[in-house]
C-alpha positions as CSV (number, residue, x, y, z in Angstrom):
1,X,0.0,0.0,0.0
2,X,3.0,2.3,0.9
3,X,4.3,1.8,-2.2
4,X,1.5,2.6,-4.3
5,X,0.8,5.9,-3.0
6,X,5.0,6.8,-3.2
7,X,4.1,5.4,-7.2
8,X,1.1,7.8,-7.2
9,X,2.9,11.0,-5.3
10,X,5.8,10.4,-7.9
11,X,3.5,10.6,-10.8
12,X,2.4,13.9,-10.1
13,X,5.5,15.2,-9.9
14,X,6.3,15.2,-5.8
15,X,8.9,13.7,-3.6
16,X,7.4,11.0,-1.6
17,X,10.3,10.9,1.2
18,X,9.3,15.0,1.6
19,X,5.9,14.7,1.1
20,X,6.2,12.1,4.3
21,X,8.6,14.5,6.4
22,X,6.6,17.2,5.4
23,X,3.3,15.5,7.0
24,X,5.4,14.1,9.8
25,X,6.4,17.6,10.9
26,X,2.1,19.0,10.5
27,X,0.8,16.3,12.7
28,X,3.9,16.8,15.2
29,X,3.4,20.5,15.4
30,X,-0.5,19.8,15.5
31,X,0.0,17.5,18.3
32,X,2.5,19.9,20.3
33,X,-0.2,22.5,19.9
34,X,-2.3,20.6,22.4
35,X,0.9,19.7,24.7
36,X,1.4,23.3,25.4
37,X,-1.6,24.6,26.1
38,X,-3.9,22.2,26.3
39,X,-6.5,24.4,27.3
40,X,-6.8,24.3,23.4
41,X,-8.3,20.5,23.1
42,X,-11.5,22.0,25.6
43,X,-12.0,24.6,23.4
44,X,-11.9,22.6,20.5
45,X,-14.3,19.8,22.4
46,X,-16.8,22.9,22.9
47,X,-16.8,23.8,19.6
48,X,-17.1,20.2,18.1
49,X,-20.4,20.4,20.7
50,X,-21.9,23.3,19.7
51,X,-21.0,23.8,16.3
52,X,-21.4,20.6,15.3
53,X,-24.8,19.3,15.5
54,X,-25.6,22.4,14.0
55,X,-23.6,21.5,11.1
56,X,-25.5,18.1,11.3
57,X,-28.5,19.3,11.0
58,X,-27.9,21.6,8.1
59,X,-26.0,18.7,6.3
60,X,-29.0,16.0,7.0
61,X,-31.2,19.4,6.1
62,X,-29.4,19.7,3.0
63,X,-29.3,15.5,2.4
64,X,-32.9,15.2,2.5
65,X,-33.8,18.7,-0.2
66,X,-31.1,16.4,-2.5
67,X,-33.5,13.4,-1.9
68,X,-37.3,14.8,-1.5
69,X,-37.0,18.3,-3.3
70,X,-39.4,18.9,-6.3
71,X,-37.1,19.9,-9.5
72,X,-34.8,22.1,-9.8
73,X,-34.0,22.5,-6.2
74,X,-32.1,19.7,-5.9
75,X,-29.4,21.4,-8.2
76,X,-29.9,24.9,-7.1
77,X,-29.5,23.4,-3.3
78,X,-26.0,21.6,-4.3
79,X,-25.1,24.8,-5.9
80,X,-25.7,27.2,-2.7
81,X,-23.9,24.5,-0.6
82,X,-20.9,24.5,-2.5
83,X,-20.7,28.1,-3.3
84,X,-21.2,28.6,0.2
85,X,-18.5,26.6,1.8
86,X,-16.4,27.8,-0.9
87,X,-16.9,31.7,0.6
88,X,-16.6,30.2,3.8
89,X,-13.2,29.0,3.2
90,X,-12.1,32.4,1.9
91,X,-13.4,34.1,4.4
92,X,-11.7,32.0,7.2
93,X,-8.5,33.5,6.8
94,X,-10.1,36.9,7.5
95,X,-11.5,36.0,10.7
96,X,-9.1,33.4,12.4
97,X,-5.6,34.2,10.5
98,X,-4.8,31.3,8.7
99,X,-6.3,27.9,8.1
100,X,-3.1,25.7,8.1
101,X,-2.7,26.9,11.4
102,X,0.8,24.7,12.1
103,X,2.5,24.5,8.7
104,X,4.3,28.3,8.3
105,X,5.5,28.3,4.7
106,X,7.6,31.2,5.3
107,X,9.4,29.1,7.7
108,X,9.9,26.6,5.4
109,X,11.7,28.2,2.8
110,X,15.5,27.6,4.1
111,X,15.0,24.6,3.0
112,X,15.5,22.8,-0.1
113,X,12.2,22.3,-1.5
114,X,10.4,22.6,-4.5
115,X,7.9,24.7,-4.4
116,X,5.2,22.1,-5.7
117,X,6.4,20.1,-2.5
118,X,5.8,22.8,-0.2
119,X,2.4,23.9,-2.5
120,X,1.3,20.2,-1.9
121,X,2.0,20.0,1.6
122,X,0.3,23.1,2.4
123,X,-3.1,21.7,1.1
124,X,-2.5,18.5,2.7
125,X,-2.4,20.1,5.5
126,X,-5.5,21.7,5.6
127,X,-7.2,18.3,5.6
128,X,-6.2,18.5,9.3
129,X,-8.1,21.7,10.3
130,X,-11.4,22.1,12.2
131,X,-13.0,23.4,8.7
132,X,-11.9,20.0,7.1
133,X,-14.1,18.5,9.4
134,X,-16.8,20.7,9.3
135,X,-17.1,20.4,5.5
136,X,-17.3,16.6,5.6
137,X,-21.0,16.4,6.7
138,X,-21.9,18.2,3.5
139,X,-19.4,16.2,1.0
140,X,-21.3,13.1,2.7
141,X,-24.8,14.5,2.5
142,X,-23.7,15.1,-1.3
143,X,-22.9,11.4,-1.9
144,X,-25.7,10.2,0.4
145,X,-28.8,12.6,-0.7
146,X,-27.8,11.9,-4.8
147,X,-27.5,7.8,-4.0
148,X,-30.9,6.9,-5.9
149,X,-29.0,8.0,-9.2
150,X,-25.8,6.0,-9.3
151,X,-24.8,7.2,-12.6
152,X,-24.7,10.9,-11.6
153,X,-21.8,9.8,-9.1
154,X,-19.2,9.9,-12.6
155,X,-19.4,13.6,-12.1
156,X,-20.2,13.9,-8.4
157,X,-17.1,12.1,-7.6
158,X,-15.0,14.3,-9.5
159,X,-17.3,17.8,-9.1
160,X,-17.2,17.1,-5.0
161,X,-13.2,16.3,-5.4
162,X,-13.0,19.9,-7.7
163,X,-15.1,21.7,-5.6
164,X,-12.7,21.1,-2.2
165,X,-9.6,21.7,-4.1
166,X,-10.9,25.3,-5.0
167,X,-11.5,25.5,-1.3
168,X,-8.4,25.1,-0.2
169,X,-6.2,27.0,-2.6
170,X,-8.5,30.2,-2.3
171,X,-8.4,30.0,1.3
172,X,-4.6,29.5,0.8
173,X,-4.0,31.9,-1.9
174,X,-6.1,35.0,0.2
175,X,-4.1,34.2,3.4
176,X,-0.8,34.5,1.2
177,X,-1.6,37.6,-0.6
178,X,-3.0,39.4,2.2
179,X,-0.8,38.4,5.2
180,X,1.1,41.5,5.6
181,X,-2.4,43.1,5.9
182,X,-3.7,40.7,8.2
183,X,-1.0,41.5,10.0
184,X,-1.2,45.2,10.0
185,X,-2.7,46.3,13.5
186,X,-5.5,48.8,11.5
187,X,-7.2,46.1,10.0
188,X,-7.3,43.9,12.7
189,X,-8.9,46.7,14.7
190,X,-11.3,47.2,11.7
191,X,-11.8,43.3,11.5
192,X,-13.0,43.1,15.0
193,X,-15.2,46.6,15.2
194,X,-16.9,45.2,12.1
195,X,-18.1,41.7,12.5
196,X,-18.4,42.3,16.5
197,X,-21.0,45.2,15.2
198,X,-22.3,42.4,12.6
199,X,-23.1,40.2,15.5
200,X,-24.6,43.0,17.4
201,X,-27.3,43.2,14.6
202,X,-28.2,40.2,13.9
203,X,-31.9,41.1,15.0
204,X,-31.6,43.4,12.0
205,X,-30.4,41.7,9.3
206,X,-33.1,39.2,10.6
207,X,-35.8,41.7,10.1
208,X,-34.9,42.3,6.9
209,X,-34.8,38.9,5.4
210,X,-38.3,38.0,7.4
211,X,-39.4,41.0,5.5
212,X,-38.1,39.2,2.2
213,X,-39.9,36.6,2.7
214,X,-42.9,38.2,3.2
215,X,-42.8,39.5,0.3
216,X,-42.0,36.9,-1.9
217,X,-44.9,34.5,-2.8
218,X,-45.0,30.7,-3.7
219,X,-44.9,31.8,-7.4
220,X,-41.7,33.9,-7.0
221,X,-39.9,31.3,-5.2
222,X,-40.4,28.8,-7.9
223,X,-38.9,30.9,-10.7
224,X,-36.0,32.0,-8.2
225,X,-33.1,29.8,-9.9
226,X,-30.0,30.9,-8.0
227,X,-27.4,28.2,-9.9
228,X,-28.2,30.6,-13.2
229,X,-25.9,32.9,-11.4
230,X,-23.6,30.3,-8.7
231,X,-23.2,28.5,-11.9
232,X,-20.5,31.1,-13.2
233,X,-18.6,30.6,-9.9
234,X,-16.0,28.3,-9.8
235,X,-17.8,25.5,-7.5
236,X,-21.3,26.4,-8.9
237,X,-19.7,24.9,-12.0
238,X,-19.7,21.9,-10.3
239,X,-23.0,21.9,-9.7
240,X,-23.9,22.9,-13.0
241,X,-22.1,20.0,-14.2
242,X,-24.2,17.5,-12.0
243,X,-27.6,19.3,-13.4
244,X,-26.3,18.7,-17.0
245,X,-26.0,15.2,-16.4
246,X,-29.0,14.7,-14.9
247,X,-30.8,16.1,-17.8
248,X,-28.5,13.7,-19.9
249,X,-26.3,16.0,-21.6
250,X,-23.0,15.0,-20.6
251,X,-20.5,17.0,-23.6
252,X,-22.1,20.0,-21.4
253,X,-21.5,18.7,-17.9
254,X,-17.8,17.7,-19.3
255,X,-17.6,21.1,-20.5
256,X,-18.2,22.4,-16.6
257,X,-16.0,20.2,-15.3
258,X,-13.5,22.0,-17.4
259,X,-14.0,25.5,-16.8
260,X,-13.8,24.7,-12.9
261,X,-10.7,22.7,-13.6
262,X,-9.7,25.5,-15.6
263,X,-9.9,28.6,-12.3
264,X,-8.0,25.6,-10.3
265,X,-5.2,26.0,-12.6
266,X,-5.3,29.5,-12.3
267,X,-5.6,29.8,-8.6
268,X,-3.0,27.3,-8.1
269,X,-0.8,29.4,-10.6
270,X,-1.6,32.5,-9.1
271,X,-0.4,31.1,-5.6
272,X,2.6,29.4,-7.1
273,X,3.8,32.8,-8.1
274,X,2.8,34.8,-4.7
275,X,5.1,31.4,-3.5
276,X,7.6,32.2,-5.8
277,X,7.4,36.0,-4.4
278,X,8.2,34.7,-0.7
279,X,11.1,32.9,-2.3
280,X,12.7,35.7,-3.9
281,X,11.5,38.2,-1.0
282,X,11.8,36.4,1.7
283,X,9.1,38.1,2.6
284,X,5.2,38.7,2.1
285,X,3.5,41.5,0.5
286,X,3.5,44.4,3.5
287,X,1.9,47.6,4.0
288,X,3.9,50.7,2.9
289,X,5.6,52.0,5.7
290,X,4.2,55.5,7.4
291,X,5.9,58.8,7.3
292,X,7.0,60.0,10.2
293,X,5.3,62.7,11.1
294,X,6.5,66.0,13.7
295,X,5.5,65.5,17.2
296,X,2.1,67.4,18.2
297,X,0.7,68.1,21.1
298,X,-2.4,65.5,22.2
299,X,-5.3,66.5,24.1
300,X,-6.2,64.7,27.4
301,X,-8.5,62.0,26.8
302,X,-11.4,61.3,29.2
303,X,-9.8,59.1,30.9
304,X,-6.5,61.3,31.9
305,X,-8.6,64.2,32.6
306,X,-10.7,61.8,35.3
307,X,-7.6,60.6,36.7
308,X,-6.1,64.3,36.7
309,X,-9.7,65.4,39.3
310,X,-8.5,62.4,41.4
311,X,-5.1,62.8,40.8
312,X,-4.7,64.6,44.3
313,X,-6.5,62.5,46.3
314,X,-5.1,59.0,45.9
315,X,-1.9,57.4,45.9
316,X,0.3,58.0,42.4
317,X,0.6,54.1,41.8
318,X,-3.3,54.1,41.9
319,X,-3.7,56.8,39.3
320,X,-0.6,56.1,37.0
321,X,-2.5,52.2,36.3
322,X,-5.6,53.8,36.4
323,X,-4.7,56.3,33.5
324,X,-2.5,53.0,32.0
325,X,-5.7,50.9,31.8
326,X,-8.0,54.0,30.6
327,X,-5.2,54.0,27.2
328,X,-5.3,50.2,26.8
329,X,-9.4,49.9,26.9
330,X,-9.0,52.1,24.1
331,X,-5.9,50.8,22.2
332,X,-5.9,47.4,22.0
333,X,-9.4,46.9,19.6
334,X,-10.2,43.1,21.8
335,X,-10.9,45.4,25.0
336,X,-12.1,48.0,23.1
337,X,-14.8,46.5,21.3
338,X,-16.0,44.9,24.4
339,X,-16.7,48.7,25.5
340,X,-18.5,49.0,21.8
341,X,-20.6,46.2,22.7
342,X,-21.9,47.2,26.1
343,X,-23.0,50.1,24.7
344,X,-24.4,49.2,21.5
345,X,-25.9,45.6,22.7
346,X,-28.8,47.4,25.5
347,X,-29.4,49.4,22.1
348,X,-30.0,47.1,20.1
349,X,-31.9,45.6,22.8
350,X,-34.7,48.7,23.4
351,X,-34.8,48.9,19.3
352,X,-35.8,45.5,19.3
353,X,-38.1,45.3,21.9
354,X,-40.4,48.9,21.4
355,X,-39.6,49.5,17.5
356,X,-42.6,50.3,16.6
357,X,-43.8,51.4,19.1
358,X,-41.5,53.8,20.6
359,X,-43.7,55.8,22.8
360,X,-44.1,52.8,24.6
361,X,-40.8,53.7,26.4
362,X,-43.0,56.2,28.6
363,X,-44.8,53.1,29.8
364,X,-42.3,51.3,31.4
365,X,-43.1,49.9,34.5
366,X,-41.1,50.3,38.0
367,X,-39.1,47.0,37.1
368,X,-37.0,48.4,34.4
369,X,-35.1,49.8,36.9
370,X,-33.6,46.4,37.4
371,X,-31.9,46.1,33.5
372,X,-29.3,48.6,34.6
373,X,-27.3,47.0,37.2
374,X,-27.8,43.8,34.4
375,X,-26.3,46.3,31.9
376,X,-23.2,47.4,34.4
377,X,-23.0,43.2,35.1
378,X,-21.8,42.6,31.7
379,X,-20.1,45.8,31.0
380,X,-17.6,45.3,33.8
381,X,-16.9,41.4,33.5
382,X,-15.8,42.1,30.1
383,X,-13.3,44.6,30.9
384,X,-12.2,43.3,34.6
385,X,-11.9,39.3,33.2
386,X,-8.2,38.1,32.9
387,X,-7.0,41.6,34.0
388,X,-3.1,40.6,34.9
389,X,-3.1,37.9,31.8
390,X,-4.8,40.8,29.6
391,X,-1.1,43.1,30.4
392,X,0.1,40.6,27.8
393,X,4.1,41.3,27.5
394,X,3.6,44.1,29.7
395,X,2.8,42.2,33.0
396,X,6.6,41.8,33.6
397,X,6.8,45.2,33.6
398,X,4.1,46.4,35.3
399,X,5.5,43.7,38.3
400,X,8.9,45.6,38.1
401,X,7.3,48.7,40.2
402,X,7.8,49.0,43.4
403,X,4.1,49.7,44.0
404,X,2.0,47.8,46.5
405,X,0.0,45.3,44.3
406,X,-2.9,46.3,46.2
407,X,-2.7,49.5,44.4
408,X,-2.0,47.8,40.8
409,X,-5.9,46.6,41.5
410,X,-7.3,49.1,42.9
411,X,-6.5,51.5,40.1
412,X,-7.8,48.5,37.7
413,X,-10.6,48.4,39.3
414,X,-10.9,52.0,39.5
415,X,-10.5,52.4,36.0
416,X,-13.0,49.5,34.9
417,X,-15.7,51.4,37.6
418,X,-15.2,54.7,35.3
419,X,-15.9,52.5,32.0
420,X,-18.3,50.6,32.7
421,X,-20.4,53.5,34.5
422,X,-20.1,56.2,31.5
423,X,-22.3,53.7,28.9
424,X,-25.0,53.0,32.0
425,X,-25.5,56.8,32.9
426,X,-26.7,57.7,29.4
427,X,-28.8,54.5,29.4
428,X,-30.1,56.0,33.0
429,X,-30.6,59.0,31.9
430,X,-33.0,57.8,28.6
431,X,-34.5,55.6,31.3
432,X,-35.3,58.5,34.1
433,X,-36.6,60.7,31.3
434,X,-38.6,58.3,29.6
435,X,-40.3,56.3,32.7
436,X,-40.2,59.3,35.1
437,X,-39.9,57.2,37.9
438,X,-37.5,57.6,41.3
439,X,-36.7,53.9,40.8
440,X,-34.5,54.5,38.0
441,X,-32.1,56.2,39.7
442,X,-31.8,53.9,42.7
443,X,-31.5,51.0,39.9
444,X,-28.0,53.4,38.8
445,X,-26.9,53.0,42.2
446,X,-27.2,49.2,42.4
447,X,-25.7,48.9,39.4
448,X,-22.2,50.7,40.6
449,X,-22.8,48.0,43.6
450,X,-23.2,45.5,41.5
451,X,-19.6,46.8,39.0
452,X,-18.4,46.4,42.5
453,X,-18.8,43.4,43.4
454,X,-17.7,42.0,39.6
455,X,-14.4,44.0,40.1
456,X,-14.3,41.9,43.8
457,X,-14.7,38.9,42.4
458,X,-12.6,38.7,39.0
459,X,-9.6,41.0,41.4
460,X,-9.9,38.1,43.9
461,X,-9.2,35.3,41.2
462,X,-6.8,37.1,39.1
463,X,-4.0,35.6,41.2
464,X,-5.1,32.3,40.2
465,X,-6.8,32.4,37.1
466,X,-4.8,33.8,34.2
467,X,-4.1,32.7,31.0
468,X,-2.4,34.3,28.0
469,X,-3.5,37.1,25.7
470,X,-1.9,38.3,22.8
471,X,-2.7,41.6,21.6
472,X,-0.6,41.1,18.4
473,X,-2.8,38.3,17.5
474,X,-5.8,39.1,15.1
475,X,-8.0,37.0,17.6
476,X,-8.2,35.6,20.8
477,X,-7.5,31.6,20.0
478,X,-5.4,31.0,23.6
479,X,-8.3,28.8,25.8
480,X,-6.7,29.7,29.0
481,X,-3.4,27.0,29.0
482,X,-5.3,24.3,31.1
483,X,-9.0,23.5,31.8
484,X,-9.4,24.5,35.4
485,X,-9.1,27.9,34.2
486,X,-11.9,27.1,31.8
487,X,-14.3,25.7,33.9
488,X,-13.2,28.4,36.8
489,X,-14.4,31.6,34.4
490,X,-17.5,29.1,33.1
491,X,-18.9,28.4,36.3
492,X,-16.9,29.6,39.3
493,X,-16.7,33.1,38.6
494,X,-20.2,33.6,37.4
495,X,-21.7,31.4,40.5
496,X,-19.6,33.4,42.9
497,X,-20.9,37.0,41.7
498,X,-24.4,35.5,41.7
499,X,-23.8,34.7,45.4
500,X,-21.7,37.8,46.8
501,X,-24.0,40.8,44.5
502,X,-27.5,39.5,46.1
503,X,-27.0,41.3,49.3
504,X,-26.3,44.3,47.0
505,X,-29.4,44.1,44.1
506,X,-31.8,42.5,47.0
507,X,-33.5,45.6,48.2
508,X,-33.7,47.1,45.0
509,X,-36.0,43.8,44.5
510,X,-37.9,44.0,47.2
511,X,-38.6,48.1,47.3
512,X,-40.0,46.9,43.9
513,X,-42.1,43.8,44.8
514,X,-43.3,45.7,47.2
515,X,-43.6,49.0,45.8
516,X,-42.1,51.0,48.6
517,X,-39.8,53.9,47.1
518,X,-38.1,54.5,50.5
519,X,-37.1,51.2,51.1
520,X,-34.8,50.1,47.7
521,X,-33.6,54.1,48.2
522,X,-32.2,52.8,51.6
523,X,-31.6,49.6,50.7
524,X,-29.4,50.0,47.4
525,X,-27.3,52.8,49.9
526,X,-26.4,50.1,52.1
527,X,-26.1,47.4,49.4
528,X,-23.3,49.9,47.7
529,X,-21.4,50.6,51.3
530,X,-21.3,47.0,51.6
531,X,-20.4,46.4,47.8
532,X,-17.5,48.7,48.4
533,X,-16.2,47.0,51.5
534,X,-16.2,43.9,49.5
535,X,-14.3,45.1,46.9
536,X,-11.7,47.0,49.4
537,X,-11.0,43.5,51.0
538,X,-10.6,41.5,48.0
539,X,-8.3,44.1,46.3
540,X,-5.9,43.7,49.7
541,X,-6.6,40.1,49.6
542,X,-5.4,39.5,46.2
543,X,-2.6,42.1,46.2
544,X,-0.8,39.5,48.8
545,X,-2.1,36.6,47.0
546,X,-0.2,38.4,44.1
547,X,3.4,39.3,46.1
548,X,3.4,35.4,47.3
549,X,2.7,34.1,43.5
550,X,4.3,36.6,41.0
551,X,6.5,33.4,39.4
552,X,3.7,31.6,38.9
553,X,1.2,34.4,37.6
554,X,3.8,35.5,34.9
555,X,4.6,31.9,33.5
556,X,0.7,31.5,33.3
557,X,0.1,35.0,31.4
558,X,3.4,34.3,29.6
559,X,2.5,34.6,25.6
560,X,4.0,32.2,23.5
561,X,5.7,33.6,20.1
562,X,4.7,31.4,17.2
């Protein structure tokens, strides 16, 4: 058997001993992947368990429309399916970096290989990657859905086989010819902004397509033949070629088969040159370097001038990270577009709830008050969670002072209470003038108890729990190095800020329940003095916890250059 595929690899023109070393070192590096952080093989479990029944379904979905479907959909469902992986595949290296995640070509070129051998290796390669496996479903639904009709499986074979090479060179060829973009820090910040902001209106773009519907009628969906236009596409050819054979013409399905053949050879050429490039180069295609331009004079941003007022009244370590951790939120686009989103998801929220109806906001009822220390829960987790491993290759640093570590926290903390509170205030403020009722602003109140106790609780296991994060990185793959840290920010952190905050967001409850103004204005008074005596003892707490276990906090927050 060996020496029939090393007869096969030869007769397409490859090395067989490389090919082999070349596949020895993928599944090595995929394997030590896992060894060092194997916080990685949860994450990938999750995702195999949410992602893929879903992928399941849609390929059983798909299986059955090949089966049961009245002419032409059959066709025109194959052709969505492919075209759609296809995009799929040439979009992935625009959300998660590459797709032959362990296999660096660039890395590979002190060698001496061919560049067909290192071309070849590279696609092999991908048949190792999660999308691999989440395409399979569909090829499978392909062969099964089509198996009354034996005879259409001389070109479903060979249009299926087409159809993921085309895959995997354009995902290949858009991650080669755009990596010194992807790696440009303006895009990623652009990358994450947008399809955070995508996700954010999904109600939307829902809307919009139920409205489509709507106005389509049984009539206008039976003329809609989508493969007229997929068919042009280089996997829509594919499916073009099955339709011809079905309708016996097979010259014409040939003919298909051809032209996609034919934009494989081009986008395997097209690669093979940019390959060529790196060889020459040694180096990808990167952004034009910036001008240098004359230092100017920058205005204070909010957050210096809030740190200026308190400047006076608190200890200069306190301030200094306070005014640090302000410019971060803001710099580094993964923390800042978890700001974006606290403010734009409650948005999207009251659109989606009183669109429509918008006078409707005058008649909300005394319980409202209760969304905004919700509102301030979610806005502070995501900028207090992993707040030593989110320093990155600054936490060294940031160790080296000789400030109390109490004081490193407490102007984190300080810092996240600013942030988190400017978003709810203007949401307060809509809600006081909209309701007109007292609750409201007792519900603002319980909500900066309730960023309180969040800070508390992340601050307290921040000595513990940290894991790496890479700011240079164009998302956030690490899962934390091993899975207590998982299952601690899953379900210890979350349990234990359920438990601590009810003292705190209690008597706003009950003043509700029971209508009584004066006793949630009391209550939330005392549930913030003892909110902020939580969070003073946990910030002392874990500033010892952090002297006694700086070693071990840095080698778990330590980032690992690939």
């Amino acid at each position: 058997m060996a020496g029939l595929t090393a007869r096969l690899v030869s007769a397409i023109g490859l090395d067989p001993a490389r090919q082999r070393t070349l596949l020895g070192l993928r599944l090595r590096l995929l394997r030590r992947q896992f060894e060092r952080e194997p916080g990685r093989i949860v994450g990938l479990l999750l995702l195999l368990v949410i992602a893929g029944p879903i992928v399941l379904l849609m390929a059983i979905g798909t299986g059955f429309a090949y089966r049961l479907a009245p002419q032409p959909w059959p066709v025109q469902v194959l052709a969505g399916v492919l075209v759609g992986l296809w995009l799929a595949w040439i979009a992935l290296p625009l959300l998660a970096f590459r797709t032959n995640e362990g296999l660096d070509l660039s890395r590979l070129l002190l060698y001496p290989l061919r560049t067909r051998d290192l071309v070849a290796s590279a696609l092999i390669g991908t048949l190792f990657d999660v999308p691999s496996y989440l395409t399979l479903p569909f090829f499978l639904a392909i062969l099964i859905g089509w198996s009354d009709q034996p005879l259409l499986y001389t070109v479903i074979v060979p249009g299926v086989l087409i159809a993921y090479a085309l895959m995997m060179v354009s995902g290949q060829l858009v991650l080669t010819a755009s990596a010194g973009l992807l790696r440009s820090r303006r895009f990623r910040e652009l990358a994450i902004v947008f399809f955070s902001l995508l996700g954010s209106s999904c109600y939307f773009i829902n809307r919009v397509v139920e409205g489509w519907f709507r106005a389509i009628d049984a009539a206008d969906l039976q003329r809609l033949q989508p493969l007229l236009f997929l068919r042009w596409l280089p996997p829509g050819a594919c499916a073009q070629a099955v339709a011809s054979t079905a309708e016996g013409n097979w010259v014409e399905a040939v003919l298909w088969l051809a032209y996609a053949l034919g934009w494989l050879a081009l986008l395997l050429w097209m690669w093979w040159k940019l390959l060529l490039r790196m060889t020459t180069d040694a180096a990808t295609w990167a952004l034009p370097a910036l001008e240098a331009k004359p230092p100017q004079r920058r205005p204070q941003s909010p957050g210096e001038r809030i740190t200026t007022l308190l400047g006076g009244r608190l200890p200069t370590p306190i301030t200094a990270t306070a005014m640090k951790e302000f410019r971060m939120i803001w710099r580094v686009p993964q923390r800042r577009i978890g700001l974006l989103q606290s403010i734009v998801a409650p948005l999207v929220l009251i659109l989606a709830v009183f669109i429509g109806d918008i006078e409707a906001l005058s008649r909300l009822p005394e319980w409202t008050a209760l969304a905004l220390p919700g509102v301030m829960l979610f806005s502070t987790w995501g900028l207090s969670t992993n707040m030593l491993g989110m320093e990155s290759r600054g936490l060294a640093t940031l160790l080296l002072t000789p400030a109390p570590r109490w004081q490193i926290f407490a102007g984190k903390g300080l810092a996240y209470l600013f942030t988190a509170l400017l978003p709810t205030t203007v949401y307060t403020v809509i809600l006081a003038l909209t309701a007109r009722n007292a609750l409201i602003l007792y519900g603002l109140v319980a909500a900066v108890a309730m960023a309180l106790i969040v800070i508390a609780v992340n601050t307290a296991v921040a000595p513990y729990v940290t894991y790496p994060f890479d700011e240079n990185s164009p998302t956030r793959q690490h899962a934390g190095g091993k899975w207590l840290t998982g299952v601690a920010q899953v379900l210890g952190v979350p349990l234990a800020i359920f438990v601590i905050s009810a003292p705190a967001t209690a008597p706003l409850m009950l003043g509700i329940w029971w209508n009584r103004a004066e006793v949630a204005g009391v209550g939330v008074l005392v549930g913030l003095a003892y909110a902020a005596g939580v969070c003073s003892v946990a910030i002392r707490w874990a500033g010892a916890q952090l002297t006694r276990r700086e070693p071990e906090v840095l080698e778990a927050a330590k980032v690992l250059d690939s």
